[in-house]
C-alpha positions in Angstrom: 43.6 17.0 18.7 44.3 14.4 21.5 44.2 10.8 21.0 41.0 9.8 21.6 39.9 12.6 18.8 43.1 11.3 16.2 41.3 8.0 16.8 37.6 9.3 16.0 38.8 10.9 12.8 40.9 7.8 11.8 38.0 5.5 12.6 35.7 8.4 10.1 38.1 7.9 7.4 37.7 4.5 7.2 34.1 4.7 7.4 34.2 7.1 4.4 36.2 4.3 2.5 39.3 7.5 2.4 41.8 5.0 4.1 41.7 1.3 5.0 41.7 -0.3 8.9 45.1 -1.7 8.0 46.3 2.0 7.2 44.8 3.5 10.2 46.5 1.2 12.2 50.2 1.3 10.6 49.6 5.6 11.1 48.9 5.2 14.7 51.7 3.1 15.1 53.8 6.0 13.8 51.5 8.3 15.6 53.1 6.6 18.9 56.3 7.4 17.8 55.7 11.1 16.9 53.1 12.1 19.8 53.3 16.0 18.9 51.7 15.5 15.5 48.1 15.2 14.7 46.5 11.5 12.7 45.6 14.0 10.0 49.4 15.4 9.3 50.8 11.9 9.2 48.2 10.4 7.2 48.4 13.7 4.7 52.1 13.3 4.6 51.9 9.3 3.7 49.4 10.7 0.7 46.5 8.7 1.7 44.8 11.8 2.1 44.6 15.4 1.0 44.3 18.6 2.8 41.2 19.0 1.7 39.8 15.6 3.7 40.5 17.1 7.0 37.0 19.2 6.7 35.4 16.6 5.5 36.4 14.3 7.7 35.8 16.4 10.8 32.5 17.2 10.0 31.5 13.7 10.0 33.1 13.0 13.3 31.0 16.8 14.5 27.9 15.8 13.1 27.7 11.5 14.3 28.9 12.7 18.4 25.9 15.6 17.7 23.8 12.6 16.8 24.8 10.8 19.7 24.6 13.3 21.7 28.5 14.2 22.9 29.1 18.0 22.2 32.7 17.5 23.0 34.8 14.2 24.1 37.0 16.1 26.6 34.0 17.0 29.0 32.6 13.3 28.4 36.0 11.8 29.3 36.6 13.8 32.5 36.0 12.0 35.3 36.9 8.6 33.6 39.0 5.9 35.0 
């Protein structure tokens, strides 16, 4: 997952009430730091989520871009300045 989707599923999380804005933020800080590893493995390994969230969690992020009409961010964000 590339930025762009780390942030969707971050911003999901907090929708779902799983982390707060303040604790998305402080994981993409550290996200920064370690830019190999996915939002999901840092926020798992800080225990603010469990394994079992990442399904969850992606599902919602599949289902609102359906509803909006993006089948996948990387052919939306070719082309972009």
């Amino acid at each position: 997952m590339d930025l762009d989707g780390d942030l969707l599923f971050g911003l999901a999380a907090v929708h779902a009430n799983l982390i707060s804005p303040i604790q998305l933020q402080q994981a993409l800080s550290r996200r920064e730091h370690e830019s190999q590893r996915h939002l999901i493995d840092i926020l798992i390994d800080e225990g603010l989520l469990v394994p079992q969230d990442k399904r969850h969690i992606e599902y919602l992020v599949s289902r609102q871009l359906e509803i909006a009409g993006v089948h996948r961010i990387d052919e939306n964000l070719e082309g972009q300045p």
